[in-house]
C-alpha positions in Angstrom: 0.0 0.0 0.0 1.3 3.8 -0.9 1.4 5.4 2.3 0.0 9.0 2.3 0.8 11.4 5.4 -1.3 14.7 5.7 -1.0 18.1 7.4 -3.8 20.8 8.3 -2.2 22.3 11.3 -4.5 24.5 13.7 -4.3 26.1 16.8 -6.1 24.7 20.0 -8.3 27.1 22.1 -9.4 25.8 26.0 -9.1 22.1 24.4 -11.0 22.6 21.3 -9.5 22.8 17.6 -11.0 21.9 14.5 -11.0 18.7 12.4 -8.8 18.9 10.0 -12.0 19.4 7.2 -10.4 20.0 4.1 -8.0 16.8 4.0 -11.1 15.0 4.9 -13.5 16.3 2.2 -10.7 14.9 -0.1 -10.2 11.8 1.4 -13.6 10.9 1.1 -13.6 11.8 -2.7 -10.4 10.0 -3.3 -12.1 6.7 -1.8 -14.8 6.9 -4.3 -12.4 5.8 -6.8 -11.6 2.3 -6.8 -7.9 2.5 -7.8 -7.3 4.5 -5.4 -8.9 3.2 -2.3 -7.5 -0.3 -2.8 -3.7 1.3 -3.7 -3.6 4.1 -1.0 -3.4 4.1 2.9 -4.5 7.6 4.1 -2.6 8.4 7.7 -3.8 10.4 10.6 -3.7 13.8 9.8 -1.4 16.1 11.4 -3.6 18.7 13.5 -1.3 19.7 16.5 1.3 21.9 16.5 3.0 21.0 19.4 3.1 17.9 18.1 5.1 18.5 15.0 8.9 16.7 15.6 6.2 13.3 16.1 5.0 14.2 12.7 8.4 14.4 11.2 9.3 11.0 12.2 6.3 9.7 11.5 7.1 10.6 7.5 10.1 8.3 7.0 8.7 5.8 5.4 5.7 8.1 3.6 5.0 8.0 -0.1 3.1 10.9 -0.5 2.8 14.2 1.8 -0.4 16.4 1.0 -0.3 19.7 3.0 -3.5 21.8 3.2 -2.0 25.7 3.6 -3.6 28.5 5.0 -2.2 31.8 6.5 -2.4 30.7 9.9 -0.5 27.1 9.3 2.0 28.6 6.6 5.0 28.5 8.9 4.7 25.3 10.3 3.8 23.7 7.1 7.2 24.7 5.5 8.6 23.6 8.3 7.0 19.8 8.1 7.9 19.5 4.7 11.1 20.6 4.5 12.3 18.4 7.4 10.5 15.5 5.9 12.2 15.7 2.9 16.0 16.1 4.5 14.5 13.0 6.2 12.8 11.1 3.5 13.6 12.6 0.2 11.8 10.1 -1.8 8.3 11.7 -0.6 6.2 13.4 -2.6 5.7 16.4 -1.2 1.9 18.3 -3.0 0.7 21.6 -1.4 -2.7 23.2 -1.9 -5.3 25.5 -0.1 -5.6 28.6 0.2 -2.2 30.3 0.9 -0.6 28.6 -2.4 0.3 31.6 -4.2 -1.1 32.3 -7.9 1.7 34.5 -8.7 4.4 31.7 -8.5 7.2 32.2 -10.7 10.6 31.7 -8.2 8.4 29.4 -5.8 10.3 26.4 -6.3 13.6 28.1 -6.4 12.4 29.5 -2.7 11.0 26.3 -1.7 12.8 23.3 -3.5 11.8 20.4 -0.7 8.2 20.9 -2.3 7.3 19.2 -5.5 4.0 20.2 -6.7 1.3 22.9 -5.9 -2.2 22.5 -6.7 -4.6 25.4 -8.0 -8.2 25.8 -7.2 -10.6 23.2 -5.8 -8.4 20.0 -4.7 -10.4 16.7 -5.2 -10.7 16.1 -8.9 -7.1 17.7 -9.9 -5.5 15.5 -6.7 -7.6 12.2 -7.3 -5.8 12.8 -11.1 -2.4 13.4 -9.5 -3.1 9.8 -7.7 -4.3 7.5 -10.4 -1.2 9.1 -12.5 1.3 8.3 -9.6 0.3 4.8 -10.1 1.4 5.0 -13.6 4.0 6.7 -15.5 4.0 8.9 -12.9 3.9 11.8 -15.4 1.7 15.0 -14.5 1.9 17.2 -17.7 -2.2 16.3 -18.8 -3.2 16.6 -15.2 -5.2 20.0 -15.1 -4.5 22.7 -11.7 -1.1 22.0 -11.0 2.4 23.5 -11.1 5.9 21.9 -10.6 9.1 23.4 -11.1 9.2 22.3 -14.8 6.0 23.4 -15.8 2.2 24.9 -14.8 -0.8 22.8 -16.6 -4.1 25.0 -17.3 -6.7 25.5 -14.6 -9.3 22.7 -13.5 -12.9 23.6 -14.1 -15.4 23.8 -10.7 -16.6 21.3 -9.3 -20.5 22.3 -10.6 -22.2 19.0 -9.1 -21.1 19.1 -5.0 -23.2 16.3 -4.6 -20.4 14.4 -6.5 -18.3 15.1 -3.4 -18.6 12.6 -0.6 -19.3 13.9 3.4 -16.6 13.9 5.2 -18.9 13.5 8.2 -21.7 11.3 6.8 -18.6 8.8 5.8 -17.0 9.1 9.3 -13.7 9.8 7.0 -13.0 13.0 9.5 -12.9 10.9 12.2 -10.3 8.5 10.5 -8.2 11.5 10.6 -8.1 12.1 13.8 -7.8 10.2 17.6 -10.6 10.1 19.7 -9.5 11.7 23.4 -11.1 13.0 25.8 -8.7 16.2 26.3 -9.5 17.3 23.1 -13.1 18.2 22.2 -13.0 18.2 18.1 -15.2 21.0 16.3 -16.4 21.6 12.6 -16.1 23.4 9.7 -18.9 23.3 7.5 -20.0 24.1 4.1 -23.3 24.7 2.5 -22.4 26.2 -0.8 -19.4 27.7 -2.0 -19.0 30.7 -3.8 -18.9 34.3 -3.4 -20.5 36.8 -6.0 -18.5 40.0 -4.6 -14.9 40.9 -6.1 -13.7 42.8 -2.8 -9.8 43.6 -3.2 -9.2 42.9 0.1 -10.2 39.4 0.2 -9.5 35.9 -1.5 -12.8 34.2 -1.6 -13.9 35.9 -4.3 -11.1 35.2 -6.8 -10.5 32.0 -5.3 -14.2 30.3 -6.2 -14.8 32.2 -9.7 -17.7 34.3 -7.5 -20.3 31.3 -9.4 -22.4 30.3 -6.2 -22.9 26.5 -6.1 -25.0 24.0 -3.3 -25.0 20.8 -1.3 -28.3 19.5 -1.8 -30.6 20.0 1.5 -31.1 16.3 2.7 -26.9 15.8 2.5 -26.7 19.2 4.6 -30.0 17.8 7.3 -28.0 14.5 7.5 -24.6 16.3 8.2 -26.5 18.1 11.5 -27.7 15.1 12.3 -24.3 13.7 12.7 -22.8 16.6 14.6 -25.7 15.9 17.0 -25.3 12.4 17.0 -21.5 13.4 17.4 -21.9 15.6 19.9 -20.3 18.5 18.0 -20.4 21.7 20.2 -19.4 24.4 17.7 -20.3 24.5 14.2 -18.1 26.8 11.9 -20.3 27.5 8.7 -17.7 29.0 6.1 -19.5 29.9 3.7 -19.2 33.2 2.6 -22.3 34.4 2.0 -25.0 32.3 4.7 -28.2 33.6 4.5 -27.9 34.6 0.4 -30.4 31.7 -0.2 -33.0 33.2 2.3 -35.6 30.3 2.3 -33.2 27.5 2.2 -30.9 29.3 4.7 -33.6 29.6 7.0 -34.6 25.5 6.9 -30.8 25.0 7.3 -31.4 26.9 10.3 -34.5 25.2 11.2 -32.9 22.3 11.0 -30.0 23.6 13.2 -32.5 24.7 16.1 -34.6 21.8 16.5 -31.3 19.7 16.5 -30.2 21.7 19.6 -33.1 21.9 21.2 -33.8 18.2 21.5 -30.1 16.8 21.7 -28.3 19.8 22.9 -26.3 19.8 20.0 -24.5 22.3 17.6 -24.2 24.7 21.0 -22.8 27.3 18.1 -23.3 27.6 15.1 -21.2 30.6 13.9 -21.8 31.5 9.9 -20.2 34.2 8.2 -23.2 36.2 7.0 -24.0 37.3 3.7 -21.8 40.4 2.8 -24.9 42.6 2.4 -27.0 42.3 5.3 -30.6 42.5 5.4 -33.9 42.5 7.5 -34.2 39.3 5.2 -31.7 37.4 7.6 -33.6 38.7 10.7 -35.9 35.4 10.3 -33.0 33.1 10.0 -31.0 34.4 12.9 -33.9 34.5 15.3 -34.4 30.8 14.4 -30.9 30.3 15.2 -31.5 32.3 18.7 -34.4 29.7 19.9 -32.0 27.4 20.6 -29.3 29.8 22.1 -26.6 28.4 19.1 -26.7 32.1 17.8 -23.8 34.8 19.1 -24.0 37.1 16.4 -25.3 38.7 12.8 -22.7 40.5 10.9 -23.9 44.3 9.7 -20.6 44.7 7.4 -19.2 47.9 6.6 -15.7 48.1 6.6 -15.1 52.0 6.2 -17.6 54.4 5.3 -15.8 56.5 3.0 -17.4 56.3 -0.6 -13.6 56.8 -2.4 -12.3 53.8 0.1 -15.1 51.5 -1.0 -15.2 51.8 -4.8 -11.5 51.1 -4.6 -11.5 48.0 -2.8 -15.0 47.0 -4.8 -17.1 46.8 -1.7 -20.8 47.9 -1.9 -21.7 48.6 1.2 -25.6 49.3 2.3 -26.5 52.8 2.9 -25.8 54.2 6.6 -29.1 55.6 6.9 -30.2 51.8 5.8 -27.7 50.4 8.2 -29.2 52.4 11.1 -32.2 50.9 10.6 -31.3 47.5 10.4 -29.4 47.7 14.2 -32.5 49.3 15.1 -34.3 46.5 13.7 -32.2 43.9 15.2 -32.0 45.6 18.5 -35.6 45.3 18.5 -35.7 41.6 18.1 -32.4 41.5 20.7 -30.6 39.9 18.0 -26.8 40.4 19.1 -24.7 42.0 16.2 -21.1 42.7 15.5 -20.0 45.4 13.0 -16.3 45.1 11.3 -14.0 48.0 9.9 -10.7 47.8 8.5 -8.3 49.8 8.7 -5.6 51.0 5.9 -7.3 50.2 3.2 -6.2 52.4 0.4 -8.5 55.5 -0.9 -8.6 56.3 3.4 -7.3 59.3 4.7 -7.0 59.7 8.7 -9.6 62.6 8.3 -11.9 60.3 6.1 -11.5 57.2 9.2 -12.0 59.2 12.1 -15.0 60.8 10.6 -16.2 57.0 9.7 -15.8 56.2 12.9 -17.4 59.0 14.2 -20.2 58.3 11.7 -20.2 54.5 13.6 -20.3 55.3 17.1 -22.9 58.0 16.6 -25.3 55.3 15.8 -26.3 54.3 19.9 -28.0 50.7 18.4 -24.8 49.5 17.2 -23.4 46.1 18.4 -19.8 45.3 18.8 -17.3 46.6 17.0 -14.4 45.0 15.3 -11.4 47.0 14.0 -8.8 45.6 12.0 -5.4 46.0 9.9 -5.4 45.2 6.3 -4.2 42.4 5.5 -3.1 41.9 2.0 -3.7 37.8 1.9 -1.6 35.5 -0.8 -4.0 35.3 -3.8 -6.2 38.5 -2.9 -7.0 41.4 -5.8 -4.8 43.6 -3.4 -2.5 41.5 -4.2 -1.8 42.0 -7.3 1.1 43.4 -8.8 -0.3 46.2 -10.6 -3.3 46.7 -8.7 -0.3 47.7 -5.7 2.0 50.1 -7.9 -1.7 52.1 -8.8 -2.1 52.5 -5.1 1.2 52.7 -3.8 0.7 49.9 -1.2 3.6 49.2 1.1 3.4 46.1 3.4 5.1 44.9 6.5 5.7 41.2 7.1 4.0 40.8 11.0 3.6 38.0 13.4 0.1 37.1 12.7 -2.2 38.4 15.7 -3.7 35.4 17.1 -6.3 37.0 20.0 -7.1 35.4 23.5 -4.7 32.7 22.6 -2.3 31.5 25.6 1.9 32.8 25.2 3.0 29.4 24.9 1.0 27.8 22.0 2.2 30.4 19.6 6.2 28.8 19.4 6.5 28.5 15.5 5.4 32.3 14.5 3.2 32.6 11.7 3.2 35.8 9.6 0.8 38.0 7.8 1.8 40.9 5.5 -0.1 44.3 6.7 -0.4 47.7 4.9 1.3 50.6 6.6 1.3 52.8 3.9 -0.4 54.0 0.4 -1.0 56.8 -1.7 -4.1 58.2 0.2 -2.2 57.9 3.7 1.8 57.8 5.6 2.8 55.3 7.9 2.9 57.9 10.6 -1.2 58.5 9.8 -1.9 54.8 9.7 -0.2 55.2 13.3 -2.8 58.0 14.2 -5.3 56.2 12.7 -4.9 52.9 15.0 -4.6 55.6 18.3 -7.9 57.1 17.1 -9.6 53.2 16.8 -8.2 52.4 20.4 -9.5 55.3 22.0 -12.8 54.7 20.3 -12.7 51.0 21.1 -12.0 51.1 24.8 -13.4 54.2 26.1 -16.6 54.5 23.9 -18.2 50.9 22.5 -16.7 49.3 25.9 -18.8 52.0 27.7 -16.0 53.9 29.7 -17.0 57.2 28.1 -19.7 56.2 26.3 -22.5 58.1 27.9 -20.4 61.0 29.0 -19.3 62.0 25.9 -23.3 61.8 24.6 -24.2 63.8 27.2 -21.6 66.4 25.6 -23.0 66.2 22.4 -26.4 66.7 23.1 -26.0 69.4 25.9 -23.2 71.1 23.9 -22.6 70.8 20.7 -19.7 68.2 21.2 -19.0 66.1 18.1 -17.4 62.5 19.4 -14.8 62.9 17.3 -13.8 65.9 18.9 -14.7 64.7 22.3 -12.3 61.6 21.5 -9.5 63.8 19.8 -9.7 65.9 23.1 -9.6 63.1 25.0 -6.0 61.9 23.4 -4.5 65.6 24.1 -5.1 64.8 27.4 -3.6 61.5 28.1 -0.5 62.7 25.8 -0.1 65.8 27.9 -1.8 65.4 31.6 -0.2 62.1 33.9 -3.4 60.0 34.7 -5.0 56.6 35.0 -5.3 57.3 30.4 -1.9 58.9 30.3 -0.5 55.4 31.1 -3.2 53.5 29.4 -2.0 55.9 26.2 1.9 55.2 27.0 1.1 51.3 27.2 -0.8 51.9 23.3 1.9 54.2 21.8 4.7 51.0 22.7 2.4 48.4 21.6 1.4 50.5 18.2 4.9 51.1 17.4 6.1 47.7 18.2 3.7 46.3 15.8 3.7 48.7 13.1 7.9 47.4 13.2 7.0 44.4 12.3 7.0 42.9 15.7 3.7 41.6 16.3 0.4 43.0 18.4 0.7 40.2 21.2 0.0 41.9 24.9 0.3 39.8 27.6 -0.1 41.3 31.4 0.8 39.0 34.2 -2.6 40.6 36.0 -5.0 39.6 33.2 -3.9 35.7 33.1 -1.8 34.3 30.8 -4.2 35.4 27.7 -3.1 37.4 24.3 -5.7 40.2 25.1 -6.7 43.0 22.1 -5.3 46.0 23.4 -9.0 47.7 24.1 -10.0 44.8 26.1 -6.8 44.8 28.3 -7.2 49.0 28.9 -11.1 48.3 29.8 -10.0 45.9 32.1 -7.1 47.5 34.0 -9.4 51.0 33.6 -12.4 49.1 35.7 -10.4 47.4 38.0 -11.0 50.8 40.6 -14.5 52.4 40.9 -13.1 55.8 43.1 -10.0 56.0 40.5 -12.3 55.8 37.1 -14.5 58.4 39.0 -11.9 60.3 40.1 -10.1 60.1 36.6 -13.2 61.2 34.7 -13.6 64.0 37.1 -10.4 65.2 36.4 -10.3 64.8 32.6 -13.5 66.3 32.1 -11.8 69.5 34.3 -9.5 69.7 31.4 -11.8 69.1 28.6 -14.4 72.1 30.1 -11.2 74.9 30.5 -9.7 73.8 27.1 -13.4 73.9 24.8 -14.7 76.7 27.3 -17.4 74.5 28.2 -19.3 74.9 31.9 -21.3 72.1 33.1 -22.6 71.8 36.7 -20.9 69.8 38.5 -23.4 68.2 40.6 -24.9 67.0 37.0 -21.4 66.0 36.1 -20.6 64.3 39.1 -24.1 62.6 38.8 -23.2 61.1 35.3 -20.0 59.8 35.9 -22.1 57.7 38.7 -24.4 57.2 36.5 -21.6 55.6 33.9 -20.0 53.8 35.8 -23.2 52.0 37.2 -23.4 50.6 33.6 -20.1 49.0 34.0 -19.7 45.3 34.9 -16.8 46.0 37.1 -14.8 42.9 38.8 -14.7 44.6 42.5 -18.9 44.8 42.3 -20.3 41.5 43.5 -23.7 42.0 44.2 -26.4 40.0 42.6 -29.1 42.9 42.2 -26.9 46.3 41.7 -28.1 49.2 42.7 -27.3 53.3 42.4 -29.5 56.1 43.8 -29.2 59.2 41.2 -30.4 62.7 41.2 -31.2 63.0 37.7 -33.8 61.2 35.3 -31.0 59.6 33.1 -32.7 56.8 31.4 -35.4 58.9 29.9 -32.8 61.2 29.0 -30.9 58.5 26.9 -33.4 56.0 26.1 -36.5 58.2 25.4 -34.6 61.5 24.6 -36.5 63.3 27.4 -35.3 66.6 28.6 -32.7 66.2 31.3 -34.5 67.1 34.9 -33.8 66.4 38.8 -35.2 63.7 40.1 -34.5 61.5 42.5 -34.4 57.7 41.1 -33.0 54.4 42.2 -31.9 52.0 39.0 -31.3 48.4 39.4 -30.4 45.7 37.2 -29.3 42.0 37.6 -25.6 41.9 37.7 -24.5 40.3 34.0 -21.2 38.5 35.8 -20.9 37.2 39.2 -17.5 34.4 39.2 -15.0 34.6 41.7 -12.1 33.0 39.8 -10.5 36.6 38.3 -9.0 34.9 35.3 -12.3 33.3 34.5 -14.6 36.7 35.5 -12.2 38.5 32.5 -13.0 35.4 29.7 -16.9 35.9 30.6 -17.1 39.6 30.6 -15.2 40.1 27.1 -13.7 37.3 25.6 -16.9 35.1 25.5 -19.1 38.2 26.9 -18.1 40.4 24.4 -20.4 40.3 21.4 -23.3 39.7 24.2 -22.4 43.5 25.8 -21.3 41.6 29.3 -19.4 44.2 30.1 -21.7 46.9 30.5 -25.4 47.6 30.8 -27.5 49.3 28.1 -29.7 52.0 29.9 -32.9 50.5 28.6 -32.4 47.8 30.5 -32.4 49.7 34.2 -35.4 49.1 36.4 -36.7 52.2 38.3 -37.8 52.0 41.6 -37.4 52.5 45.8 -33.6 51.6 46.8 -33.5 49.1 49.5 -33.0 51.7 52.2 -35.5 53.1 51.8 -38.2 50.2 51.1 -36.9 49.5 54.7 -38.1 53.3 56.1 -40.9 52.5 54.4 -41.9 49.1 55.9 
């Protein structure tokens, strides 16, 4: 029998990673075919990376060694192959997937231990590649591939999916893999494949010729039934546009539900949702939310600057239209997440901090998401001419790999980033990423948020000047933000070089935190030092704009903001905060702010003990479900618990 090893390398998060899907898809096609089922032994598949010298040896003796790339195994990948062929030079070495690069002219001369690449959709071109290797062993009619000799014309798609084999339904995934129970396994899925938008930024696109093909609906129902059967906890579903097919989406979903309402299995089911969203999905992902298997809808945007968007060929929906739709979803307390990249080229730093100010000003927006651009392998962005137009400039990085834990990250993989182009300098990509930190932390993770509303409303206050103000202070004035600022400018700078965005603090647990995320925490760690902080900032921000507030209504909000907080040092069950002014109908119902005494209580969203744990609920799991703070529709009104006591 020809032995075959495989890689699909992936990282491990709290004891879950993924089955290694794409070797299996193509396993189970390759089986199909007679030849090659009774000729070839398909190995375990290598998932760990700690496990990689095991791997190595495990090769010596391997005929074939197929290596599924992406941008987060890259590295490691190289690695195995190159060591395998020192050890074993006899193997075959094939890569495909996503990170083989189109534009491949000195490949082999940079990489000589490999010995073919394969281009596009793998499991007819490979299942070729296997048949031939039984014969002359010569490759030059075989369609996708590319040697150092030669490159053979591109494989048509696969039209019929239903021609592909599950790699579920035929158990072939769990061939793969070993069975433990330290290792809880978790799925990526496809229902179609696809993707009808060209966006510069992104390789989906390009890599599926945009032509939308489907798994028929009784393969997909099956495949749930498995994961339940399977006891799958998290489903992955990469497609890139769920929720395109709105009536079949929504029986997919369907489906999903009443699978995890009676077995208690997919507990997730995470879909990247179609790019432009719609009060069409609003059906499908409140199915999803019956169950509780829904975190969040995507409302796309990107940037909101018109220039930005036709040069990266994203159509975005309207803002006024996307204003609506978080209304919409708010209203059916659907949970959504908005991204934004930034660096794309066309932005300016005036054109993202107006965006952003654009975004925030919007109070029914979810979570927010902020980004660098990465230029991937095979991406539009990518291409040669399509970067002289714009002038892009790219820095190799350590790719950021958020919440994960220091030591699983040993063999560094790398992205490439933009840090410059025509429509912005390196130093205002720099001011760009200081603007989207100060937004981040202090306004969508509630430090600020209602603060610097109140200064809007009363005053005249854009945000973005409220925020830009807010900067002059920590870079000028020592506070509790000065060295939340001084922490940012290091950590910018460092990654900007080229040296990665990791940011580890010995006081936040041994967890890769996003740099808002670790500010919110160590900001909220002190009720009488935020208070005393905003007191003191807002001092500044009054003599500077010649702005006079009173301060009993000043000192009031700042109360009242930091109720809204989910801060660690709070353990009560019910909280509770006596106020002199009507501030919920003053947010919430856009009354006219008057005194009045009020008592506002809610149920505390976090109560743990464990301090490592009490920062994973509140924004690494708790993130995209607001955890860490209270919106102020949510307060009840009523008689504190003093005096309900006077009273009785």
């Amino acid at each position: 029998m020809i032995k075959v090893s495989s890689s699909q390398f992936n990282y491990t998060y709290n004891n879950e990673t993924r089955f290694p899907y794409s070797i299996g898809t193509l396993v189970a096609y390759f089986r199909t075919k007679l030849e090659i089922a009774e000729n070839f032994n398909f190995e375990k598949t290598f998932v760990f990376r700690d496990k990689l010298d095991e791997y190595i040896k495990k090769c010596h003796d391997s005929d074939i060694l197929l290596c599924s790339c992406y941008a987060w195994n890259w590295e490691i990948t190289k690695i195995l192959a190159q060591e395998v062929k020192k050890l074993n030079p006899n193997c075959m070495i094939i890569f495909g997937g996503p990170q083989v690069p189109n534009f491949s002219q000195n490949f082999f001369d940079e990489h000589p231990y490999v010995d073919m690449l394969v281009h596009g959709e793998g499991e007819y071109i490979l299942a070729n590649v296997l048949e031939e290797f039984l014969n002359k062993k010569n490759y030059l009619q075989i369609k996708g591939i590319q040697t150092k000799d030669f490159r053979t014309e591109p494989e048509p798609r696969i039209n019929d999916l239903d021609k592909l084999p599950s790699p579920f339904l035929t158990n072939t995934v769990w061939d793969l893999v070993d069975k433990t129970d330290e290792i809880r396994w978790i799925s990526s899925w496809e229902t179609n494949r696809g993707c009808p938008y060209q966006c510069t930024f992104c390789d989906w696109g390009s890599a599926t010729a945009t032509k939308m093909r489907k798994w028929s609906e009784s393969k997909l129902y099956k495949e749930i039934e498995w994961f339940a059967e399977n006891k799958i906890p998290y489903i992955d579903c990469c497609d890139a546009n769920f929720g395109i097919y709105q009536e079949r989406d929504l029986e997919i979903a369907k489906k999903a539900t009443q699978s995890a309402m009676e077995t208690g299995y997919p507990q997730v089911f995470r879909p990247t949702w179609a790019k432009v969203s719609s009060e069409k999905i609003i059906p499908i992902a409140k199915e999803l939310q019956k169950s509780g298997i829904l975190r969040a809808v995507t409302l796309a945007l990107q940037s909101l600057d018109e220039n930005t968007l036709d040069i990266v060929k994203r159509a975005n929906i309207k803002f006024d239209k996307f204003t609506e739709l978080t209304a919409e979803f708010r209203r059916n307390e659907i949970p959504t997440y908005t991204e934004m990249i930034m660096g794309m080229p066309g932005e300016t730093l005036e054109s993202w901090k107006k965006g952003l100010d654009t975004l925030i000003s919007d109070s029914k927006i979810g979570t927010i998401y902020i980004y660098n651009c990465g230029v991937f392998q095979n991406a539009p962005m990518n291409v040669p001419e399509y970067r002289k137009q714009y002038e892009i400039e790219t820095i190799r990085s350590p790719i950021y790999l958020t919440h994960v834990a220091s030591e699983e990250n040993q063999i560094i993989e790398y992205e490439n980033i933009i840090t410059s182009s025509s429509s912005f300098t390196k130093d205002e990509l720099k001011e760009m990423y200081l603007f989207s930190w100060m937004v981040l932390s202090f306004h969508h993770l509630g430090i600020f948020e209602y603060i610097a509303t109140f200064y809007k409303r009363e005053h005249n206050l854009p945000l973005k000047k409220f925020y830009e103000t807010v900067l002059e202070y920590s870079r000028t004035t020592e506070s509790i933000f000065s060295k939340e600022y001084k922490k940012t400018i290091e950590h910018r700078d460092k990654g900007y070089d080229g040296l990665g965005w990791d940011h580890f603090d010995p006081n936040l647990g041994d967890i890769n935190w996003p740099m808002e995320e670790a500010t919110w925490f160590r900001l909220t760690s002190n009720i009488n030092e935020l208070s005393d902080g905003i007191k003191n900032l807002l001092v500044f921000l009054e003599n500077k704009l010649e702005i006079k507030t009173d301060t009993g209504i000043l000192n009031d909000l700042i109360k009242f903001q930091i109720f809204l907080l989910t801060m660690k040092e709070d353990k009560r069950e019910q909280k509770e905060e006596n106020l002199d002014f009507n501030w919920k109908d003053y947010f919430v119902n856009n009354k006219k702010l008057e005194q009045s005494k009020v008592c506002y209580t809610y149920k505390n969203q976090i109560l743990e003990n464990d301090d490592v744990q009490w920062l994973i609920k509140t924004l690494w799991y708790g993130r995209s479900g607001t955890k860490y703070k209270l919106r102020p529709e949510a307060l009840e009104e009523g008689k504190s618990e003093m005096a309900k006591l006077i009273t009785n």
